[in-house]
Structures are given as structure tokens and as C-alpha cells.
N, C-alpha and C positions, 0 to 999 in steps of 0.2 A: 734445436730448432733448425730447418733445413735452410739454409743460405738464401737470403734476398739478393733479387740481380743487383749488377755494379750497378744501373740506371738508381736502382731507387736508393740503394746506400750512401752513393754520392751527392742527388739532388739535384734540380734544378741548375744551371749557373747563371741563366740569364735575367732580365731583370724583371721586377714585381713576383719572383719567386716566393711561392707560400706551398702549405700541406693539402692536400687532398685524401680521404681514404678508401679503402677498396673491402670491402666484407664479403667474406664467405661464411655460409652459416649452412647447418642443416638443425631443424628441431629448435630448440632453444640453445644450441653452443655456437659460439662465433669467433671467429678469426678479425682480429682486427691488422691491418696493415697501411703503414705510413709512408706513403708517395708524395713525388712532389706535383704540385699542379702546373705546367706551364704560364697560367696566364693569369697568377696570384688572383683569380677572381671568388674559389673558392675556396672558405674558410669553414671547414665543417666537423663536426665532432660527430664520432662514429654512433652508429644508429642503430637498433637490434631488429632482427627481423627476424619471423619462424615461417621455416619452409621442411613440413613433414614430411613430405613425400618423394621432395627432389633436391638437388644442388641447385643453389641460388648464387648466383656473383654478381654482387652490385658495386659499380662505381660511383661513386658522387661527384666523380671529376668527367663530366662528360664533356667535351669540346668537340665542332668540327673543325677541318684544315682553314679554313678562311676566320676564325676566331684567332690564329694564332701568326697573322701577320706580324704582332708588332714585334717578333722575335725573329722575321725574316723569314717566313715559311713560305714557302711556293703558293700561291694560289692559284694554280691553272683551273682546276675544275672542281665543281660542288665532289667535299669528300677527295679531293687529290692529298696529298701529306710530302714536307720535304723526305730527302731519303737520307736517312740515318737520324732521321729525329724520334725519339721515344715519346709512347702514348701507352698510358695504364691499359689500355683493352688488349694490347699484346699479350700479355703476361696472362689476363684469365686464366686461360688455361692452367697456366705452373700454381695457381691459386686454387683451384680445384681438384687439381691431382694430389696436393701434397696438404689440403689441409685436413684428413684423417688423421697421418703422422703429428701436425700441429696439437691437433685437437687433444691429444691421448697424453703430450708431453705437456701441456700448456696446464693441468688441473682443473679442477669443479669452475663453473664460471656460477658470478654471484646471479639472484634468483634478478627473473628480470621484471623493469622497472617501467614504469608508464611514459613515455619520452614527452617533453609536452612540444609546442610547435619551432620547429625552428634548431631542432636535435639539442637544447640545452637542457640540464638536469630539470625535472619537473621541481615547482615550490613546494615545499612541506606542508599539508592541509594540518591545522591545528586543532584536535577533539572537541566537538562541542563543550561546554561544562557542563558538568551535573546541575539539575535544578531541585529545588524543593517544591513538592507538586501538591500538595491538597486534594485528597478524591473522594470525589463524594457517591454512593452505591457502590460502597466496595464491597458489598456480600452477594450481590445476584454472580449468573454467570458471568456476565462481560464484563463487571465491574472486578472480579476478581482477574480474569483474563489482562486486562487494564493493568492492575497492581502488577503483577507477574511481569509483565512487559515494560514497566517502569523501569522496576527494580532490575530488569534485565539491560537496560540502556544506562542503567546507572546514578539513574534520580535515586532521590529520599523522597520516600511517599510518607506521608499521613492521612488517614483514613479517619471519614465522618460517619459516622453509622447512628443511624436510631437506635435507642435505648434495647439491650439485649443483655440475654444471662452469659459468662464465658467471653469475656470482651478479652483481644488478644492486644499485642505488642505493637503499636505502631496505629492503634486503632483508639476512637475519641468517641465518647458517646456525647450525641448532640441531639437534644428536639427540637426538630425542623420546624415546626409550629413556632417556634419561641426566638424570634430576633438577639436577646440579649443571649440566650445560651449557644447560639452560631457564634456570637461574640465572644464570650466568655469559656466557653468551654469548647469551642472550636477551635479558631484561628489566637485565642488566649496571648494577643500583643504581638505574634511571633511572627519573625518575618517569610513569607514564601513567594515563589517566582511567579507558580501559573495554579490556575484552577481546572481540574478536569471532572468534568459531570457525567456518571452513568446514572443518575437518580431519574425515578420515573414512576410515575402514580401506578399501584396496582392493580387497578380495576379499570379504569378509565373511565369511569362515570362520574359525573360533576361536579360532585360537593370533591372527590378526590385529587379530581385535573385539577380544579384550579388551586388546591392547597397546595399541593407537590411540585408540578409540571410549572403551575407561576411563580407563585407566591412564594413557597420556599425559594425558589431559585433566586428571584428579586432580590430576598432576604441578603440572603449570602451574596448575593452579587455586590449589593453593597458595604458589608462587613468586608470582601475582598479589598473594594477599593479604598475603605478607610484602612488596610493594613499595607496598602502600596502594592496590594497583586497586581501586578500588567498585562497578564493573559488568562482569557478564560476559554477553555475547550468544552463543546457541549455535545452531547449526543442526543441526539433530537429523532425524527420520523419522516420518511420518502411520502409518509402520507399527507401531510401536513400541505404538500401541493397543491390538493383538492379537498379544502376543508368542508367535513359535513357533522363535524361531530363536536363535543366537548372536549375531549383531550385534545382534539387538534386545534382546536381555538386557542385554546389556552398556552400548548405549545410555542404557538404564533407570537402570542402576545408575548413572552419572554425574548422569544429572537430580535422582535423589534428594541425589547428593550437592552439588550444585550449588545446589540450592535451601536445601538445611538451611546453608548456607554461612555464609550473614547478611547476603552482599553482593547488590546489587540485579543481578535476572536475568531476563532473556526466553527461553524457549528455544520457538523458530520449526522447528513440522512440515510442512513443504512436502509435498505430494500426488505428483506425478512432475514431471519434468525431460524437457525436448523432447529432450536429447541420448538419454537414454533409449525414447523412443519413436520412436526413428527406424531404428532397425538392418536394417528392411526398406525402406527408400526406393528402395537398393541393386538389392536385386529385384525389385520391381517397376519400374524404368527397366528393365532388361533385359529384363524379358517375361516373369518369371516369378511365379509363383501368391501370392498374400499367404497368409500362416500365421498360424491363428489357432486356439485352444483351444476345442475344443464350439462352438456356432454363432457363439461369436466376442459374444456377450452375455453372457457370465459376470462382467464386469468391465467396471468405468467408474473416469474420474477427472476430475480437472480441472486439466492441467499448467500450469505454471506456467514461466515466461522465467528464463533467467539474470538478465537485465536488470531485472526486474521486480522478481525474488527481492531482489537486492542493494539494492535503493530499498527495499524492506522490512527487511530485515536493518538499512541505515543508519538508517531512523525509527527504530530501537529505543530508539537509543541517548538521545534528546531527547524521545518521546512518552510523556510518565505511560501513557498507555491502553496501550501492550504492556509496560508494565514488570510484573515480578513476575506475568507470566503464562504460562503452556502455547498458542501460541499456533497453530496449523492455520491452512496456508494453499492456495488454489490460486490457477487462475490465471484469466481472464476467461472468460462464458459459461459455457454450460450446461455437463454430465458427459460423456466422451467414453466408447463403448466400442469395444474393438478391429475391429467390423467396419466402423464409421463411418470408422475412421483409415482403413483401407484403401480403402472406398468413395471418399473425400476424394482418396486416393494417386492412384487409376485416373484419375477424372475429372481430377486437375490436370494427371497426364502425358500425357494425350486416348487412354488404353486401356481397354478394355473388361473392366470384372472378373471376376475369376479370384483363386477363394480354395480354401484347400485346407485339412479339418480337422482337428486334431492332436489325437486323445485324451486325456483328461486320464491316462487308466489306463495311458497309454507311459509319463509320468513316473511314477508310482505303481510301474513293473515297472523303471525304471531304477533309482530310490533303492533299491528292497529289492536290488537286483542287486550296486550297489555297496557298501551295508550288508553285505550277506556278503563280498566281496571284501573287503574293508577288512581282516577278522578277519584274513586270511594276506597283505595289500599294506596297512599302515598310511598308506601313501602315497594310499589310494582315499576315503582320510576325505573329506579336504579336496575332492575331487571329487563324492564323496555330497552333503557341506552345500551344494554349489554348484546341486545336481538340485535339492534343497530348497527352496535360494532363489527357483529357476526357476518352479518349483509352486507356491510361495507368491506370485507374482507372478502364475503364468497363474489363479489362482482368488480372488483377495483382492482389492477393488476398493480404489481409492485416495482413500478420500471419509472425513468424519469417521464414526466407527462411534457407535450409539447405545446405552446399557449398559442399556438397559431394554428395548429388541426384539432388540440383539444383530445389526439390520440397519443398513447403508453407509448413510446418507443425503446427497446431495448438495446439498439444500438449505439444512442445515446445516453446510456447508461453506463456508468466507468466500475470497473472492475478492479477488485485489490485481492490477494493472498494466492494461496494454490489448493487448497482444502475445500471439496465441492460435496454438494448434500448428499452425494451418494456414497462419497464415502465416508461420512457422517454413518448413512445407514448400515454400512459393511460393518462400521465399527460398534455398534449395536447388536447389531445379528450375530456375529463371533463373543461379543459380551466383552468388549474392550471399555466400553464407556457406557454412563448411565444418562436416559435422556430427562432433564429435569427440569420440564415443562412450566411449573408452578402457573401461572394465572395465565400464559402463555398457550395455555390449550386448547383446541378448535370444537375440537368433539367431544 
């Protein structure tokens, strides 16, 4: 190593002498060197900086002439200096020419480390612990997404699933309908930390909302609390803001009771679902016309990834900041509105667009149509709420609503992941993934 001057190897002599250091760095390697401070006021442990592009020399001992009266320095004028008294800024220089040579003898410097304030080693963050999570809808898409991402953070999951042929490892068959076998065949004494819900009625018509969407939920809500669960995460609906429907009533009525519970809860309103916006991909590969409500601007959103979802859903369970909140979410990028999607559609499969307009007043003369039908086929109910739903979806955008203009704001709408519906569809059109819509489909 190339010789420090006499100044610094000898030190300070006068009095409240202490260290000061001087770094040179370029990129991530650094020089570190031990001067003294004249005026013992600083005490500092060296600091790392990266500088890619240029030589950096920092001093942490900075002083003017009039700071170092009490050693008898001249004070004639702001910035005067006694003469022959040593000051680290001399030196930069020999600090920058020579520490290449330094750098190359000195070996690997270790990988560098977050400084926290004040240049002392940062405190050691401790890993959260694994929890034992209970999830309930772990065979849809995002329910399996969910699991995935557990098991990726490092929980034990066990999985509630309705009754099915081929039940695997880690999975409980439970009838949601039946309080004592949520008991008994669910949660079966055992101890778990938190509860996560992707469960959600299939259809969303009435007799189904309120078994699933409440009533089951109730259910287990309470089996949770007799087993000493402390947290329950839900995945609930953006729609539920402006309720007009069954499902969404029903929705409701569980979060209220969810929250009065006492146990700590998140419940997560995702915006739409890529499986959901995709039921025309179909026709358009084939050549036919995209379908879209009024000029196809009546509605915007910002969907959001299974994948994405389920990384959010698992923060819940560890982040104070979504606990004990109503939490809206979508998904990366700006609001999408339906004629965009298809615009997107055309260009990605290299055809030239072709839309065709669906009146909103077709569904408007469908629901009264079946509305009357219903009275003499009871069996046309559950077809009516289904028109309903449709309406509700071709006119209601999926952004959070604002309760003082009563309009969608997208801006106000928070965003999580990096996976955006377009390239949900790329990944489609190349036949990377399968879209798998199930009760989830528009058209």
C-alpha cells in the first residue's frame, strides 16, 4: 500500500484529538483512510458511496479556519488557515491518484450493506415466521395462485375444498353448507394462525350469494374464532361499492360481520380478473366482430393478474399497512376501457378491426322480459338476476367510486403487480396459457 503522509500517521497532537475519515470510491470499491480530526468533534465510521461514472472524494471532516481557534489558528479572515497547519482537503488529491494502485492490492471488498442513519451498522431485520394459513377456494384460479404464493413465503397451508373425486395432499374436504363439518372436518381442533378466503358463489344469483358469499363464510368465521384463529383475509368485490345486486348484498353483509368480529382482518376488492375479460379472444381469432356495449366507453378498469392478486392477498397476512383495512386493488397501468381491449385484440392477432354495438336497452327489454316470465317459470328468476348481472357489468366501471361526485375515479384506484392484460393476451395468442373462464364469462 502506497505510504500515508507523516500528517496522518502521526496524528493530531493537540488537544480533543479524535479520527475523521476520508473515502475514495469509484462503483462499489472503496478506500477507506484514517485521519485525524483537529477539533475531536467528529466521530465517524466510514460510509460507502457509489460513484459510476466519476472519482468521488469525500471528507467527513470538514472544518473552516475560525472552527479551529481553540488550537490557536489564525483567524484573520472567513477561510484564512494558520501556516503549516494540516487540513485533510490537502491530501485529495494523493487520495485520488493513488487509489487505483490501493484498490487492485487491497482484494474483493464485501458486498455492500444498507447504512442506516448516523454511519452505524444497520440492525439485523428478523424473518417473519411461518404461519399456518387455512384457505379456503383453493381450486379456482386465484385460489390456487394464493396457495402457490403461500407456500412461496413459506406458510403451511391447508386447503378447504367442497367435496370432490381425487382430493390431494394438504387438501380437507369440507360441506360448506354443514357448520359442524367446517368443525369437524376442517379446522378438526387444530391450531392455525390466519384465515384466507378466495371462496365465492358461482353464479351470483340469490339462493347461491347468500349460502356461500354469507352464510358459509359466517360459518367458518366462527369455527375460526373457536379455534383461536386471529386473522382472517377475504377476498371480496370493487363492486360491492355500489350495491345493486344479490351477490353484492350478501358480500356486504359478511364484511360488516367480519370486521365487528374483533379479530384482525383485511378484506381485498380486486377491480376485474383477466379470466374475466377475455371471453372474446375466441372471436376474434376466428374473424369475427368484437362486442361491445354503446361505443364501447361506458366502462374502464384496471385488471388485475391471478399472480399478482395472490402476492397481495399473501402481504396481508405480515403488513400492519393492509391490516384492519377495506383495501381496493387493481392491477398495473393506466384504466382499460372495452373498446381498447379489443382494439389491442385486432392489432395483436394482425386483423383489422371490426366492432359491432350492443345496445344497452337489449338488456333493459331482456331483464323486464324475464321479470315477467319468472311470475308463471320461477325457474326464469335466477336467469333474470343473471341479465342483471350482465348490465351491471356492461355499464358500471370497475375503478374505486368517489361518494362525493358519485363518479369512478381511476386515479384513485391503487395498483399492485407488473403483469398487464395485454400481456395476459400475448400469452394466449402464442398458446403459453390457457384462458379458463368458467362462470366468469361475458359472452
Amino acid at each position: 500500500m502506497s505510504p500515508v503522509p507523516k500528517a496522518a500517521r502521526t496524528g493530531w497532537s493537540g488537544p480533543g484529538a479524535s479520527s475523521a475519515i476520508v473515502q475514495v470510491s469509484r462503483g462499489h470499491r472503496i478506500a477507506w483512510f484514517l485521519l485525524p480530526c483537529p477539533t475531536g468533534r467528529h466521530r465517524c465510521r466510514p460510509r460507502r458511496s457509489a460513484a459510476p461514472a466519476f472519482w468521488k472524494v469525500r471528507s467527513v471532516c470538514r472544518f473552516r479556519a475560525e472552527q479551529a481557534g481553540e488550537f490557536g489558528v489564525h483567524q484573520g479572515g472567513s477561510g484564512s488557515r494558520s501556516r503549516g497547519a494540516w487540513y485533510p482537503e490537502r491530501f485529495a488529491w494523493w487520495f485520488a491518484l493513488t487509489a487505483r494502485s490501493r484498490r487492485s492490492r487491497s482484494g474483493p471488498i464485501p458486498p455492500r450493506r444498507a447504512a442506516s442513519r448516523g454511519g452505524c451498522s444497520p440492525t439485523p431485520q428478523r424473518r417473519p415466521s411461518p404461519l399456518r394459513v387455512c384457505l379456503l377456494g383453493a381450486t379456482g384460479t386465484i385460489g390456487r395462485a394464493t396457495r402457490a404464493s403461500l407456500v412461496q413465503h413459506g406458510h403451511e397451508v391447508v386447503c378447504l375444498v367442497r367435496p370432490r373425486p381425487g382430493i390431494e395432499e394438504g387438501f380437507r374436504q369440507v360441506d360448506m353448507s354443514s357448520p359442524a363439518s367446517i368443525v369437524h372436518d376442517g379446522f378438526r381442533g387444530e391450531r392455525f394462525d390466519a384465515v384466507i378466503s378466495c371462496m365465492a358463489s358461482r353464479t351470483g344469483v340469490p339462493r347461491d350469494a347468500w349460502a356461500i358469499d354469507h352464510q358459509a363464510h359466517v360459518d367458518v368465521l366462527s369455527a375460526a374464532r373457536d379455534a383461536g384463529v386471529g386473522q382472517f383475509v377475504l377476498l371480496s368485490a370493487i363492486c360491492v361499492q355500489k350495491p345493486l345486486l344479490a351477490f353484492q348484498h350478501a358480500k356486504l353483509a359478511f364484511e360488516r360481520t367480519l370486521i365487528e368480529s374483533g379479530m384482525t382482518w383485511s378484506i381485498v376488492r380486486p377491480t376485474a380478473y383477466f379470466k374475466s375479460l377475455s371471453g372474446q379472444f375466441e372471436r376474434v381469432r376466428q374473424g369475427k366482430p368484437y362486442l361491445m356495449f354503446g361505443t364501447g366507453e361506458l366502462t374502464a378498469c384496471k385488471p388485475v393478474s391471478d399472480r399478482d392478486l395472490a402476492g397481495y392477498l399473501a402481504d396481508c397476512l405480515q403488513d400492519p399497512a393492509k391490516q384492519n383495512r377495506v383495501l381496493p386493488i387493481g392491477g398495473p397501468g393506466e384504466a382499460i376501457t372495452p373498446r381498447r381491449q379489443g382494439e389491442e385484440l385486432f392489432a395483436l392477432l394482425g386483423r383489422k378491426p371490426r366492432f359491432r354495438r350492443v345496445p344497452v336497452a337489449l338488456l333493459d327489454a331482456i331483464i323486464a322480459g324475464l321479470g315477467v316470465a319468472s311470475r308463471l317459470r320461477p325457474t326464469l328468476a335466477e336467469k333474470a338476476e343473471l341479465a342483471r348481472i350482465g348490465r351491471y357489468y356492461a355499464t358500471e366501471s370497475m375503478l374505486v367510486l368517489d361518494p362525493r361526485t358519485g363518479r369512478y375515479d381511476a386515479d384513485a384506484t391503487p395498483s399492485t403487480g407488473t403483469e398487464t392484460l395485454f400481456d395476459y393476451y400475448r400469452a394466449l395468442a402464442y398458446g403459453e396459457t390457457v384462458a379458463e373462464r368458467g362462470d366468469h364469462a361475458v359472452f
